[in-house]
PDB file of N, CA, C and O in Angstrom:
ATOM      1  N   UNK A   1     101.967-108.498  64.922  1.00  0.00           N
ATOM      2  CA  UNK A   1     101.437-108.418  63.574  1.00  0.00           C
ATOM      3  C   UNK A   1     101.324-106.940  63.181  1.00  0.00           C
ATOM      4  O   UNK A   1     100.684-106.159  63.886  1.00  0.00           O
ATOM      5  N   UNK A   2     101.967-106.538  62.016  1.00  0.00           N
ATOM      6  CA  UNK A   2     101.681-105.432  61.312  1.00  0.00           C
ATOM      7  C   UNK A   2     100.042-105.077  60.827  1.00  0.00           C
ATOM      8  O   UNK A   2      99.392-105.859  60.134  1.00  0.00           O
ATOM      9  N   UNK A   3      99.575-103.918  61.262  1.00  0.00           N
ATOM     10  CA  UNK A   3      98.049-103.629  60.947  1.00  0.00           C
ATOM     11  C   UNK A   3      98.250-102.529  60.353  1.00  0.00           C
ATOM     12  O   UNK A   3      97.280-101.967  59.845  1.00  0.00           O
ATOM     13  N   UNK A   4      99.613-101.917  60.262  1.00  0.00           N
ATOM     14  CA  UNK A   4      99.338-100.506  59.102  1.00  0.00           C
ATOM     15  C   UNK A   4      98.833-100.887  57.794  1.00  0.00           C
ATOM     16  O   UNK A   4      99.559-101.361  56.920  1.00  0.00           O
ATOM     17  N   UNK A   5      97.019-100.583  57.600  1.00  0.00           N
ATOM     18  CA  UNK A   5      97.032-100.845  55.821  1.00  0.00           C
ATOM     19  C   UNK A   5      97.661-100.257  55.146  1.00  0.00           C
ATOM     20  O   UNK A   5      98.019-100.969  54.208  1.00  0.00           O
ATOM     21  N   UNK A   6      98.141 -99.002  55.061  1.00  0.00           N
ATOM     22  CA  UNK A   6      98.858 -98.470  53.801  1.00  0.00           C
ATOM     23  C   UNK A   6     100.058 -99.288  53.669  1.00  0.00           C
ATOM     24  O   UNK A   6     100.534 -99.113  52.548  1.00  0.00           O
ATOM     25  N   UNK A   7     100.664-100.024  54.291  1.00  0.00           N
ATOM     26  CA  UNK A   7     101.941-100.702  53.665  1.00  0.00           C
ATOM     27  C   UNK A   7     101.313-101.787  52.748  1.00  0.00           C
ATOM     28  O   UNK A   7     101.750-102.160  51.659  1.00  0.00           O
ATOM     29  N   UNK A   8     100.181-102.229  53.412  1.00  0.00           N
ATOM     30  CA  UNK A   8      99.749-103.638  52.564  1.00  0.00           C
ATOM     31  C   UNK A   8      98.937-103.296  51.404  1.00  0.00           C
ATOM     32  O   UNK A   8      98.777-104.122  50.505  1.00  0.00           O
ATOM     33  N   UNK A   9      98.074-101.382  51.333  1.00  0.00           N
ATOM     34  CA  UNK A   9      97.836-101.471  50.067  1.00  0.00           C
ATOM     35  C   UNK A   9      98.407-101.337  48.979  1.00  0.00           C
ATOM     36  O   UNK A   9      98.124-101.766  47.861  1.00  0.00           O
ATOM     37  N   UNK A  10      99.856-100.250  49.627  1.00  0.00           N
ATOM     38  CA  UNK A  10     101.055 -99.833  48.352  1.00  0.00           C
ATOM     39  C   UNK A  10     101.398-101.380  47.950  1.00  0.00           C
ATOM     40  O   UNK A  10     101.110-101.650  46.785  1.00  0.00           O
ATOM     41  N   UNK A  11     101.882-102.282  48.607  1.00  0.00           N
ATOM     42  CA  UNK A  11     102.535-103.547  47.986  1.00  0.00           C
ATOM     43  C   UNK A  11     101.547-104.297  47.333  1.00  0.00           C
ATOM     44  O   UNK A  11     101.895-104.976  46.367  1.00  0.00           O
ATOM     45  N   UNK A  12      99.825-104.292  47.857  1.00  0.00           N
ATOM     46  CA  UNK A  12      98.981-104.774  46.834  1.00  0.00           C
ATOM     47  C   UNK A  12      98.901-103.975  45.382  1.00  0.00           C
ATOM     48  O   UNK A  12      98.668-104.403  44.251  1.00  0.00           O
ATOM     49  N   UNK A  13      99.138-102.876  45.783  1.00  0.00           N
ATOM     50  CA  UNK A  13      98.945-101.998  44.465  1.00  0.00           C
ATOM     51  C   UNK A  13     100.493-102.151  43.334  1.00  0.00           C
ATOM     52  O   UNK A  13     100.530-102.146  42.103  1.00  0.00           O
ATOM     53  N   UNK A  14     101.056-102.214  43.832  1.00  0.00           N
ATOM     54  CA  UNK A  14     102.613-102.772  43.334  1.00  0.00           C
ATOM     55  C   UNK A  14     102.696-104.025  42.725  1.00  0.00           C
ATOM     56  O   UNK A  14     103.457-104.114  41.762  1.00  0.00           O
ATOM     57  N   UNK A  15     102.067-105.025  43.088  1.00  0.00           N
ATOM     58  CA  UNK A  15     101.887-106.617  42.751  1.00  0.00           C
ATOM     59  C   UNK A  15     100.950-106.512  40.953  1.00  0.00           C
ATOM     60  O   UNK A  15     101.207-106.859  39.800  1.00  0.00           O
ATOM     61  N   UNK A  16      99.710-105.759  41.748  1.00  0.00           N
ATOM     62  CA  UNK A  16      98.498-105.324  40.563  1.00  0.00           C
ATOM     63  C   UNK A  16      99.336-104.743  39.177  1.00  0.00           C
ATOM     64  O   UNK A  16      98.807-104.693  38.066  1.00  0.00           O
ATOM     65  N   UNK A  17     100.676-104.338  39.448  1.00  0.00           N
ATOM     66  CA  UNK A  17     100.917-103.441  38.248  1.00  0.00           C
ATOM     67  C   UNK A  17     102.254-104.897  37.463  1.00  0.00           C
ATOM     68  O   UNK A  17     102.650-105.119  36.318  1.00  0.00           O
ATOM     69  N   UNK A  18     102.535-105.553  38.828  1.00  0.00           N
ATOM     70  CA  UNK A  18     103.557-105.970  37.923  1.00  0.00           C
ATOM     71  C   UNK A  18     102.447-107.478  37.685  1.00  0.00           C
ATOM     72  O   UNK A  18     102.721-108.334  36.844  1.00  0.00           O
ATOM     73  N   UNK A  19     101.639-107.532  38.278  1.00  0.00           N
ATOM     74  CA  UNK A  19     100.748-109.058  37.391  1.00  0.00           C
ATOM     75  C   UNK A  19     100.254-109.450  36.020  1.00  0.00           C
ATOM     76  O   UNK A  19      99.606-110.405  35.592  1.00  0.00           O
ATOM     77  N   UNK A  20     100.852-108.254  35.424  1.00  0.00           N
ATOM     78  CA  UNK A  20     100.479-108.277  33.627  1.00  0.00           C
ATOM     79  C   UNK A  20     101.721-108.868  32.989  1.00  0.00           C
ATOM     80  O   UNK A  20     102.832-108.419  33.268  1.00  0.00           O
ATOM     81  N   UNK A  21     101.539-109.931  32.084  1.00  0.00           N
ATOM     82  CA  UNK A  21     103.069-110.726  31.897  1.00  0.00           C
ATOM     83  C   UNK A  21     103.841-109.961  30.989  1.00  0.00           C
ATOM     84  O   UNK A  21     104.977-110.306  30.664  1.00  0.00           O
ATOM     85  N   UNK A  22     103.313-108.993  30.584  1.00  0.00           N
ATOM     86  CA  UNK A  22     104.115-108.028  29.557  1.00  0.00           C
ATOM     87  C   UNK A  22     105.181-107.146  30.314  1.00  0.00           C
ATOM     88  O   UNK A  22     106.406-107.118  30.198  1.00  0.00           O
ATOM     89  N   UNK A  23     104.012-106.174  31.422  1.00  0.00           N
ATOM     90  CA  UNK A  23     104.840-105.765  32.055  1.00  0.00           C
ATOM     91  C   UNK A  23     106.096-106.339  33.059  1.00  0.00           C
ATOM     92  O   UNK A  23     107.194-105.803  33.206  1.00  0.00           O
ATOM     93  N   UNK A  24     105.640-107.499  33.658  1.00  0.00           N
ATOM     94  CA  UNK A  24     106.506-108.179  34.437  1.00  0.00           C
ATOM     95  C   UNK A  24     107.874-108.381  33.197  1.00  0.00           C
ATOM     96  O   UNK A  24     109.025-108.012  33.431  1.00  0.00           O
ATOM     97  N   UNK A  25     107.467-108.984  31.992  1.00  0.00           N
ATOM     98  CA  UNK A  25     108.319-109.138  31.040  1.00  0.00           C
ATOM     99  C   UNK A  25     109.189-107.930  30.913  1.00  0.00           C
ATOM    100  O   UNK A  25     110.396-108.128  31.057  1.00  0.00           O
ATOM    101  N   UNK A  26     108.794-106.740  30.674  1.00  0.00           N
ATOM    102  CA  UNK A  26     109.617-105.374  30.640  1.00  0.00           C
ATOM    103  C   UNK A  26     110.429-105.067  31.691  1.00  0.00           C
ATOM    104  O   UNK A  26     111.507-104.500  31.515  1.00  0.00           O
ATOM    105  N   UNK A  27     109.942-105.443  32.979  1.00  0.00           N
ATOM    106  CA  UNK A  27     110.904-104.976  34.466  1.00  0.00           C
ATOM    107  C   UNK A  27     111.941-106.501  34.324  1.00  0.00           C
ATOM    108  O   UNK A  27     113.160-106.350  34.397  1.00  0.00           O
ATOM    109  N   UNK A  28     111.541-107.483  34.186  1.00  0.00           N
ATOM    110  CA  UNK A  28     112.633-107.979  33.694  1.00  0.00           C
ATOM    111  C   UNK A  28     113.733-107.626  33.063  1.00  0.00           C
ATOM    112  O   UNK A  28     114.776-107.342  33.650  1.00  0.00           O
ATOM    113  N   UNK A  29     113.592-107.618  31.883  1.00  0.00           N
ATOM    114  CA  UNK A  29     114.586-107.366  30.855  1.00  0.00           C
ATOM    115  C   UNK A  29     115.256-106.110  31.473  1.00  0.00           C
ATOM    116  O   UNK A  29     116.445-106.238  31.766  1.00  0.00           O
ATOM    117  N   UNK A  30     114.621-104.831  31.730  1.00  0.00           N
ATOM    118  CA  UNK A  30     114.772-103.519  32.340  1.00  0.00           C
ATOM    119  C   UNK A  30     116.222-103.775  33.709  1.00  0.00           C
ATOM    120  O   UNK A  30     117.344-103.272  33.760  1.00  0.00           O
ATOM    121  N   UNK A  31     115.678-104.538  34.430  1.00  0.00           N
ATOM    122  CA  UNK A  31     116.589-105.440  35.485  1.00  0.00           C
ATOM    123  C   UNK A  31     117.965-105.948  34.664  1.00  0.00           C
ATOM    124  O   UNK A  31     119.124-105.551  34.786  1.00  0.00           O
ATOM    125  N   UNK A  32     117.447-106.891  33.854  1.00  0.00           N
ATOM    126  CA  UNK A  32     118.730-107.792  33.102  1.00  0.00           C
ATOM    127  C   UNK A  32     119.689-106.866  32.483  1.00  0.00           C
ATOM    128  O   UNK A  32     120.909-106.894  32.648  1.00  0.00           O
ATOM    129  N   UNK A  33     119.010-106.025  31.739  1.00  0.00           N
ATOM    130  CA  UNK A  33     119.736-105.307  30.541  1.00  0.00           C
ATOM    131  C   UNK A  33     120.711-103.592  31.663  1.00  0.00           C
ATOM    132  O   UNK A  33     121.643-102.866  31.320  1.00  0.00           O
ATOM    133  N   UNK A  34     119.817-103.617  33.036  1.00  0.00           N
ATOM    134  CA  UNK A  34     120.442-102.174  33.482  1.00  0.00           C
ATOM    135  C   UNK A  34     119.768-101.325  32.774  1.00  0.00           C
ATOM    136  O   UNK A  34     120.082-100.149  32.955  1.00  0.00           O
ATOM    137  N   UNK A  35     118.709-101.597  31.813  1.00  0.00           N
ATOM    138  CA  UNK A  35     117.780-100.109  31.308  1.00  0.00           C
ATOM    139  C   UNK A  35     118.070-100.629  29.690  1.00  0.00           C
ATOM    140  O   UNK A  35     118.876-101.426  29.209  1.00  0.00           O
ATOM    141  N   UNK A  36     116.943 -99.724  29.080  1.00  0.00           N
ATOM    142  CA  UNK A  36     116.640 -99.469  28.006  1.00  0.00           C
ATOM    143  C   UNK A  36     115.582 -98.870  27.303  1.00  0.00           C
ATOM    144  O   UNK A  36     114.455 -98.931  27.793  1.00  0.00           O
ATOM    145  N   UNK A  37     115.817 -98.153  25.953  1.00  0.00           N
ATOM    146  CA  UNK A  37     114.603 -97.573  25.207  1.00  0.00           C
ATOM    147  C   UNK A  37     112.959 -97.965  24.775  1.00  0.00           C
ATOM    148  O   UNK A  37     112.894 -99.166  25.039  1.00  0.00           O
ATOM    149  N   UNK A  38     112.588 -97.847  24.629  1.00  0.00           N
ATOM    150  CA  UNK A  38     111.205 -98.521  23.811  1.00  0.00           C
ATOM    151  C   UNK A  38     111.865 -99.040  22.755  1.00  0.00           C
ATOM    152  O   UNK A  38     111.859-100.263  22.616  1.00  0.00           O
ATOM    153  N   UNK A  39     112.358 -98.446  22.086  1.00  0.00           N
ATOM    154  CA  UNK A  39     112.963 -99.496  20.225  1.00  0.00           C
ATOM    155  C   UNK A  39     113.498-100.400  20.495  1.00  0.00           C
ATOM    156  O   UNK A  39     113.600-101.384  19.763  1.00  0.00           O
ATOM    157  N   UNK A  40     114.007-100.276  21.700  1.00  0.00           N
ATOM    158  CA  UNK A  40     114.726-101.717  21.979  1.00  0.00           C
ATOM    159  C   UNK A  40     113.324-102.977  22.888  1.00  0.00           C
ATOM    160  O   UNK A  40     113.246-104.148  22.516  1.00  0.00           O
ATOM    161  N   UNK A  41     112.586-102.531  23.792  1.00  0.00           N
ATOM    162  CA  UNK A  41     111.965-103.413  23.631  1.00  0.00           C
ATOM    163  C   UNK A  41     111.038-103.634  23.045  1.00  0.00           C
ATOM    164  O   UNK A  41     110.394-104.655  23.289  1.00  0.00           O
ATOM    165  N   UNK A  42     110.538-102.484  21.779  1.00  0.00           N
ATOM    166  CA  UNK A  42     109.209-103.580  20.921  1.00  0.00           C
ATOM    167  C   UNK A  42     109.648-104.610  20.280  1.00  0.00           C
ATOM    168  O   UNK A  42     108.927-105.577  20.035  1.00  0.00           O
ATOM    169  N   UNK A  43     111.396-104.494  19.789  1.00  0.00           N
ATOM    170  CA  UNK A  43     111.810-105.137  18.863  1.00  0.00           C
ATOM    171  C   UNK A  43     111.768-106.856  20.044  1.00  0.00           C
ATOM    172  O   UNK A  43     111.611-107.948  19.498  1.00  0.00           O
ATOM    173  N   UNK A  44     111.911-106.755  21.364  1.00  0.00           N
ATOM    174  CA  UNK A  44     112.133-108.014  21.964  1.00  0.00           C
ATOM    175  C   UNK A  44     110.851-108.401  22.088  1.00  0.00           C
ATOM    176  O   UNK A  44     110.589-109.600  21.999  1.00  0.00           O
ATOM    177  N   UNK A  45     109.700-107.324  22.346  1.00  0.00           N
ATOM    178  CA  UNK A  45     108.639-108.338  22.579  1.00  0.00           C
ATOM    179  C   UNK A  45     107.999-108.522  21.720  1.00  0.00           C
ATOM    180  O   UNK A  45     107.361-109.574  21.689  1.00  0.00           O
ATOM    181  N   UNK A  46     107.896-107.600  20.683  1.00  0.00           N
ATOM    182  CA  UNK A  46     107.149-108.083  19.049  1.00  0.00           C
ATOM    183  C   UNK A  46     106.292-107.871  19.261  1.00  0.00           C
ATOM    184  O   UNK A  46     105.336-108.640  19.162  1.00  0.00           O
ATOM    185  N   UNK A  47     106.249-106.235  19.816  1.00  0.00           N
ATOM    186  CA  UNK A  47     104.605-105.649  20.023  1.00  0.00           C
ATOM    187  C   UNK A  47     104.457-104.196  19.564  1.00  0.00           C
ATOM    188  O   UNK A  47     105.435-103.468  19.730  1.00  0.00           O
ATOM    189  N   UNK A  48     103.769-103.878  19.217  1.00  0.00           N
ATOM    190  CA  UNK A  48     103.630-102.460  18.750  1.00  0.00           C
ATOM    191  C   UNK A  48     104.315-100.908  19.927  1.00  0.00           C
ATOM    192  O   UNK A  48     104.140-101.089  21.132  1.00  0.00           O
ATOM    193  N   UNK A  49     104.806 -99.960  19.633  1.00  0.00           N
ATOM    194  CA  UNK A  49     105.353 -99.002  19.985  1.00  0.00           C
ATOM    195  C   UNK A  49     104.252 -98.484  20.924  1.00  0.00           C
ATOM    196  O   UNK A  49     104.352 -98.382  22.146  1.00  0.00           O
ATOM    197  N   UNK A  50     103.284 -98.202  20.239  1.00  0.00           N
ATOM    198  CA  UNK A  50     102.479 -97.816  21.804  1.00  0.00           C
ATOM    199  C   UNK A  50     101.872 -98.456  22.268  1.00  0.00           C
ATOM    200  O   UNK A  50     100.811 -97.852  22.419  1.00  0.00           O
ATOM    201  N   UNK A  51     101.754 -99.922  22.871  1.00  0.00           N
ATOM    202  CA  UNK A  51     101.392-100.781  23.544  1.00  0.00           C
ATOM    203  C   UNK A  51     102.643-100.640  24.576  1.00  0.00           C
ATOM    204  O   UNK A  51     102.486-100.387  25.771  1.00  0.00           O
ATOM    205  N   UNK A  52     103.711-100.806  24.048  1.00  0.00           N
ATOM    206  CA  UNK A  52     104.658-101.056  25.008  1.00  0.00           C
ATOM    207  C   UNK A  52     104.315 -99.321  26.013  1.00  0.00           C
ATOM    208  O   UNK A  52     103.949 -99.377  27.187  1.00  0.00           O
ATOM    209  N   UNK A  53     104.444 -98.460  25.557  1.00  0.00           N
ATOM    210  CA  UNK A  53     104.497 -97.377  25.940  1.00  0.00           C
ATOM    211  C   UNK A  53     103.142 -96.745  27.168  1.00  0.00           C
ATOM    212  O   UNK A  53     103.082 -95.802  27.957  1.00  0.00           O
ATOM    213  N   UNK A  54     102.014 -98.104  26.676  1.00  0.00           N
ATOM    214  CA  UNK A  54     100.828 -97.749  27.823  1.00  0.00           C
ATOM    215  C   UNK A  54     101.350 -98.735  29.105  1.00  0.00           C
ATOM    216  O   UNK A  54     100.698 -98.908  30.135  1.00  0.00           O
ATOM    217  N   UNK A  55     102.553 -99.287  28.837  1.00  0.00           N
ATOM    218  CA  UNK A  55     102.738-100.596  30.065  1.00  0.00           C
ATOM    219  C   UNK A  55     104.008 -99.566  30.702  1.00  0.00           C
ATOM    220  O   UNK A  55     104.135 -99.513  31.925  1.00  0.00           O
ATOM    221  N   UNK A  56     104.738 -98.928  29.993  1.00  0.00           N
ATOM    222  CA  UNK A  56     105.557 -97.849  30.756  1.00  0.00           C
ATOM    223  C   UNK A  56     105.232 -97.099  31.675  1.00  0.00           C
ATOM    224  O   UNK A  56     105.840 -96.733  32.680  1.00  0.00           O
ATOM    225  N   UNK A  57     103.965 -96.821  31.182  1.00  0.00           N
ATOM    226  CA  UNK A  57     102.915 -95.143  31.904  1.00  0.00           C
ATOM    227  C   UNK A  57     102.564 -95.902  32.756  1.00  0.00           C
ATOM    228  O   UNK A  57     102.350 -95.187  33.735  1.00  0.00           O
ATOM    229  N   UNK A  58     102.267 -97.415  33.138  1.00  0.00           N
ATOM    230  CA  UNK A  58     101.366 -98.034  34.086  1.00  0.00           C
ATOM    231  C   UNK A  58     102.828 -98.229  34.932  1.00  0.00           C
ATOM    232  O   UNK A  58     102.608 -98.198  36.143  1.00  0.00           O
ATOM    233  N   UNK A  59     104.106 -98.402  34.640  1.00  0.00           N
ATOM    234  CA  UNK A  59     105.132 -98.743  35.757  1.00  0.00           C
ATOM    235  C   UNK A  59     105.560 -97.223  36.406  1.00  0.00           C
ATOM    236  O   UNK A  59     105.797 -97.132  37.611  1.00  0.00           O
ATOM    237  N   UNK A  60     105.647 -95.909  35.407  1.00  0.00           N
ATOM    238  CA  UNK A  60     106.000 -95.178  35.826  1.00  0.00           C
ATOM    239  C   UNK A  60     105.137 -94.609  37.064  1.00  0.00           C
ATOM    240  O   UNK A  60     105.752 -94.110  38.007  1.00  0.00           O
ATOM    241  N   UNK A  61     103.563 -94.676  37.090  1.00  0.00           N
ATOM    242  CA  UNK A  61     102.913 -94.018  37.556  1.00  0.00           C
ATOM    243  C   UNK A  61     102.706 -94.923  38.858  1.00  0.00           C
ATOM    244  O   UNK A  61     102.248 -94.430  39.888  1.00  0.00           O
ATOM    245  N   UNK A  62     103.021 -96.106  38.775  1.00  0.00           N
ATOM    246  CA  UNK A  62     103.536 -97.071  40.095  1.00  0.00           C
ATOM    247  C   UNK A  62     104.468 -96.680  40.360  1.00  0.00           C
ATOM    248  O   UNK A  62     104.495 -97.122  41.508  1.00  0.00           O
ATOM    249  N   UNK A  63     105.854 -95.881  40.201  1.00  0.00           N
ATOM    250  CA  UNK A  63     107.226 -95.370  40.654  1.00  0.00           C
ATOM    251  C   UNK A  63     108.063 -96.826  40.485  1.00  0.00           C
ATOM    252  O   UNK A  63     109.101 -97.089  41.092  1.00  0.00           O
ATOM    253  N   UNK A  64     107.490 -97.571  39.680  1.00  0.00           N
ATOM    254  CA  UNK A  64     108.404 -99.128  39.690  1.00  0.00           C
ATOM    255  C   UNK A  64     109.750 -98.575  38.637  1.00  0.00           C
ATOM    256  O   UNK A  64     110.830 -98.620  39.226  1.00  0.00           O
ATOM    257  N   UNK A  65     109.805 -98.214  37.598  1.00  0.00           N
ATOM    258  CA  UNK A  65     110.470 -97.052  36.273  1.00  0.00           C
ATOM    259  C   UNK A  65     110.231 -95.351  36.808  1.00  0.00           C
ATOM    260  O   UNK A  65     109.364 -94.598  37.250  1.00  0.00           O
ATOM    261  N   UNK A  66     111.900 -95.395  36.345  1.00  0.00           N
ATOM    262  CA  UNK A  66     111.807 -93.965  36.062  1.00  0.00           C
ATOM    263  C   UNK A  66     112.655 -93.911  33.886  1.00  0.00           C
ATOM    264  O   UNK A  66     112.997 -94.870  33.195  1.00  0.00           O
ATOM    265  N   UNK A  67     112.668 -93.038  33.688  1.00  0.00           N
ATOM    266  CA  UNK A  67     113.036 -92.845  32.297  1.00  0.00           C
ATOM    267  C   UNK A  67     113.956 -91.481  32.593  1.00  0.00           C
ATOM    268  O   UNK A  67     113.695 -90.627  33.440  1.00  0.00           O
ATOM    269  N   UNK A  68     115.155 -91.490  31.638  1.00  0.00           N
ATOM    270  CA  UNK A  68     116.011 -90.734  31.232  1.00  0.00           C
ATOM    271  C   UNK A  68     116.424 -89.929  30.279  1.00  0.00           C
ATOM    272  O   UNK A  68     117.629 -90.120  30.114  1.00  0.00           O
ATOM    273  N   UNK A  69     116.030 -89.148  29.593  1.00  0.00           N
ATOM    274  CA  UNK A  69     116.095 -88.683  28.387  1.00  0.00           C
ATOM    275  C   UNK A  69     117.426 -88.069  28.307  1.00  0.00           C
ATOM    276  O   UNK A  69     118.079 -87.223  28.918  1.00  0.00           O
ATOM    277  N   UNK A  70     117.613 -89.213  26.827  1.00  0.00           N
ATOM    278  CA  UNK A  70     119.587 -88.603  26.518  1.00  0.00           C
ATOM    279  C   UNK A  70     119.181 -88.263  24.336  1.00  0.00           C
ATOM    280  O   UNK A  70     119.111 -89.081  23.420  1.00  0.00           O
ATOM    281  N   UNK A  71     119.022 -86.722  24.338  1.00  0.00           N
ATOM    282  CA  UNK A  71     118.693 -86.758  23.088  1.00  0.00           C
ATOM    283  C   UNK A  71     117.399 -87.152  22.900  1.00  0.00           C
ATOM    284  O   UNK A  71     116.755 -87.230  23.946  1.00  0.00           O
ATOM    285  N   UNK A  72     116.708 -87.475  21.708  1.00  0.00           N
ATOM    286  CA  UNK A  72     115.741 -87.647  21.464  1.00  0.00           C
ATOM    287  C   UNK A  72     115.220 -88.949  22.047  1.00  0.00           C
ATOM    288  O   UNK A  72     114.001 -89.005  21.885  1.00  0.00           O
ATOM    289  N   UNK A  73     115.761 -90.125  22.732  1.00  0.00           N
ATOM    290  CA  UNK A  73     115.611 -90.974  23.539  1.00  0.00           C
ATOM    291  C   UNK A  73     115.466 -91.115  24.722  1.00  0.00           C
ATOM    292  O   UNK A  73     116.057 -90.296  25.425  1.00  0.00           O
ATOM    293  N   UNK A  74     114.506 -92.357  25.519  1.00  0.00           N
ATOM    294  CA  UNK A  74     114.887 -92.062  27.008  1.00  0.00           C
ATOM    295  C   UNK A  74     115.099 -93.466  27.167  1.00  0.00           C
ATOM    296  O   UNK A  74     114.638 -94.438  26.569  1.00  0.00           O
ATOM    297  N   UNK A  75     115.956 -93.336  28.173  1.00  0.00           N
ATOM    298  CA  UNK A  75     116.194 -94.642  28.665  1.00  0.00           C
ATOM    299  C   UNK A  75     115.413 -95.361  30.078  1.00  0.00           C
ATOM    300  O   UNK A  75     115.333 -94.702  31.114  1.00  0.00           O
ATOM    301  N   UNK A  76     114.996 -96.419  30.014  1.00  0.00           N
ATOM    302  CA  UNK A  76     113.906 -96.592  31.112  1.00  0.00           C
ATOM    303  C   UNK A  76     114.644 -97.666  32.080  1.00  0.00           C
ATOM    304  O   UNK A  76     114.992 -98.749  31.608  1.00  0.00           O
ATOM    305  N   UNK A  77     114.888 -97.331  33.513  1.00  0.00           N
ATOM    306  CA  UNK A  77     115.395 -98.287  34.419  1.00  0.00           C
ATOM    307  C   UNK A  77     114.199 -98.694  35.332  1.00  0.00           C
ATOM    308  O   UNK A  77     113.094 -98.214  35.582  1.00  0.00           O
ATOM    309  N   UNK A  78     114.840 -99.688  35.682  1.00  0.00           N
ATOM    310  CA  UNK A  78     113.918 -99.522  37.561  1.00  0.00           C
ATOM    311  C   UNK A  78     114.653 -99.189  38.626  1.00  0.00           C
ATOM    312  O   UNK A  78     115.797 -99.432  39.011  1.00  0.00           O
ATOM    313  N   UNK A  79     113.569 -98.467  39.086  1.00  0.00           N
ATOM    314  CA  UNK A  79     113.924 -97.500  40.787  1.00  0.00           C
ATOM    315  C   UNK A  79     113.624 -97.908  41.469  1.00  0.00           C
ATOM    316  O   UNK A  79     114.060 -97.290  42.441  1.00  0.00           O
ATOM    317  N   UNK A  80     112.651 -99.256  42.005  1.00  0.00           N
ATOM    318  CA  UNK A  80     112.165 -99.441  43.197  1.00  0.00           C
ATOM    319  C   UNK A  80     112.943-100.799  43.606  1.00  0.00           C
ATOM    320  O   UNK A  80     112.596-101.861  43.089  1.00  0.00           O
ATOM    321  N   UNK A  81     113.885-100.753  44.439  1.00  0.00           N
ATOM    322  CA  UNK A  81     114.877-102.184  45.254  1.00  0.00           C
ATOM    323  C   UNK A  81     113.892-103.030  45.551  1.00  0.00           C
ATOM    324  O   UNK A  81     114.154-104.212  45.774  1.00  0.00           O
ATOM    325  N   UNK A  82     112.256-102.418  45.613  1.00  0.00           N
ATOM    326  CA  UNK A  82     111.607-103.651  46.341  1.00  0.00           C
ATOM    327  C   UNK A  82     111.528-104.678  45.497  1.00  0.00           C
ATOM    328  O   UNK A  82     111.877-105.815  45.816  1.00  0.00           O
ATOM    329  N   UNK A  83     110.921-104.266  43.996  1.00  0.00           N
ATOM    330  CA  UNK A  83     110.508-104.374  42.756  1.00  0.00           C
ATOM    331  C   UNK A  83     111.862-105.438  42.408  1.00  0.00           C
ATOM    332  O   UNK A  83     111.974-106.625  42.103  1.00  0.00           O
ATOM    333  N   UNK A  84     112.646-104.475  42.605  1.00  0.00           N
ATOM    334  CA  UNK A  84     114.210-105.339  41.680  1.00  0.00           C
ATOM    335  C   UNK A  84     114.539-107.039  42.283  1.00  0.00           C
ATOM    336  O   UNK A  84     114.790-108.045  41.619  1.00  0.00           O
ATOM    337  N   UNK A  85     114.406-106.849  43.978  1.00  0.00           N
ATOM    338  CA  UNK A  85     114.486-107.577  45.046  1.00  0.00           C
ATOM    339  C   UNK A  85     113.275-109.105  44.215  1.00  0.00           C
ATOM    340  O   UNK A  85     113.572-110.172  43.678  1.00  0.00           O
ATOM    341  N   UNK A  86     112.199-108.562  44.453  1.00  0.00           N
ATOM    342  CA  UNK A  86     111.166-109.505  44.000  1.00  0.00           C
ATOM    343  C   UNK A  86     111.267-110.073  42.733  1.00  0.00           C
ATOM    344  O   UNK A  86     111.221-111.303  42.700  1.00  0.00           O
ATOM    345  N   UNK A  87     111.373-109.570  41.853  1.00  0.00           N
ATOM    346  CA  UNK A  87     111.558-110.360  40.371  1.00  0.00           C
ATOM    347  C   UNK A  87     112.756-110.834  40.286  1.00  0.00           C
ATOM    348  O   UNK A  87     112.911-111.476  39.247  1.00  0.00           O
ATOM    349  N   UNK A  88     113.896-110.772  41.117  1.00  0.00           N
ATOM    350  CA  UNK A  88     115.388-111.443  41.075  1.00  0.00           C
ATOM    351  C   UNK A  88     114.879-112.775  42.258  1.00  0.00           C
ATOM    352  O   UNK A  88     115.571-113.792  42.302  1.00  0.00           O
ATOM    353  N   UNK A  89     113.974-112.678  42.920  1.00  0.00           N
ATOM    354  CA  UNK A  89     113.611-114.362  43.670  1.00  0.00           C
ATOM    355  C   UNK A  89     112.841-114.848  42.658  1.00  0.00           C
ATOM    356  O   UNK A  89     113.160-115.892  42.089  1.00  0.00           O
ATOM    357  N   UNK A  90     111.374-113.917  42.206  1.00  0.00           N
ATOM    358  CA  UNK A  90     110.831-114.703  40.717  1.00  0.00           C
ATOM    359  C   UNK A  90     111.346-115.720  39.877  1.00  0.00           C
ATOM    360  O   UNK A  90     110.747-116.697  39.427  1.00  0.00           O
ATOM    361  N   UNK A  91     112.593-115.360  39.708  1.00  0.00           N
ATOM    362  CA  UNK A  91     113.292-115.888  38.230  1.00  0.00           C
ATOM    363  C   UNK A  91     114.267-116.329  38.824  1.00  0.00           C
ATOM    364  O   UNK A  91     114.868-116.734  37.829  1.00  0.00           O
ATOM    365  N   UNK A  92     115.143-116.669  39.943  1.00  0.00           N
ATOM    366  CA  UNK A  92     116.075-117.363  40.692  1.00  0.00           C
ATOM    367  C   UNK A  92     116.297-118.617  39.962  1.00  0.00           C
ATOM    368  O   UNK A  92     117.090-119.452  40.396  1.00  0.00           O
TER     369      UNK A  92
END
C-alpha cells in the first residue's frame, strides 16, 4: 500500500478543482475542441466573461490549463495527461 500523502493530497486537490460542473464542463470541451479562447467558451456556456475567467484562474493555478497568447488572445489547453486521462473515462 502506498502511504506517501502528498500523492493522495495533489490528486485530492486536483479532483476539488475539477468537482465544479462548470469547470469540469470547460476541461471538457478544452479536451474535445484541442483548446480554446474565453469568447469561445462564454458563448458555449452562456455565462458571463468573467465568471468563466475565475474558473480558468482556479484550473490554471491547479496546473490542470495552461493558456497561450497569440495576439490579443490566449488560447487555453490542458496540460495535465492525468486530468485528460480521467475525464476521457468520465465521458467514455
Amino acid at each position: 500500500m502506498n502511504t506517501n500523502s502528498n500523492d493522495f493530497n495533489e490528486t485530492a486537490e486536483m479532483l476539488k478543482v475539477l468537482a465544479h460542473p462548470i469547470r469540469l464542463c470547460i476541461v471538457k470541451g478544452l479536451i474535445e475542441n484541442g483548446g480554446c479562447n474565453v469568447s469561445h467558451m462564454q458563448d458555449c456556456l452562456g455565462i458571463p466573461q468573467s465568471t468563466v475567467s475565475q474558473h480558468l484562474q482556479k484550473l490554471k493555478t491547479a496546473g490542470i490549463i495552461e493558456g497561450k497568447r497569440n495576439g490579443l488572445e490566449i488560447n487555453y489547453t490542458v496540460c495535465d495527461e492525468k486530468v485528460i486521462n480521467l475525464v476521457n473515462t468520465l465521458f467514455e
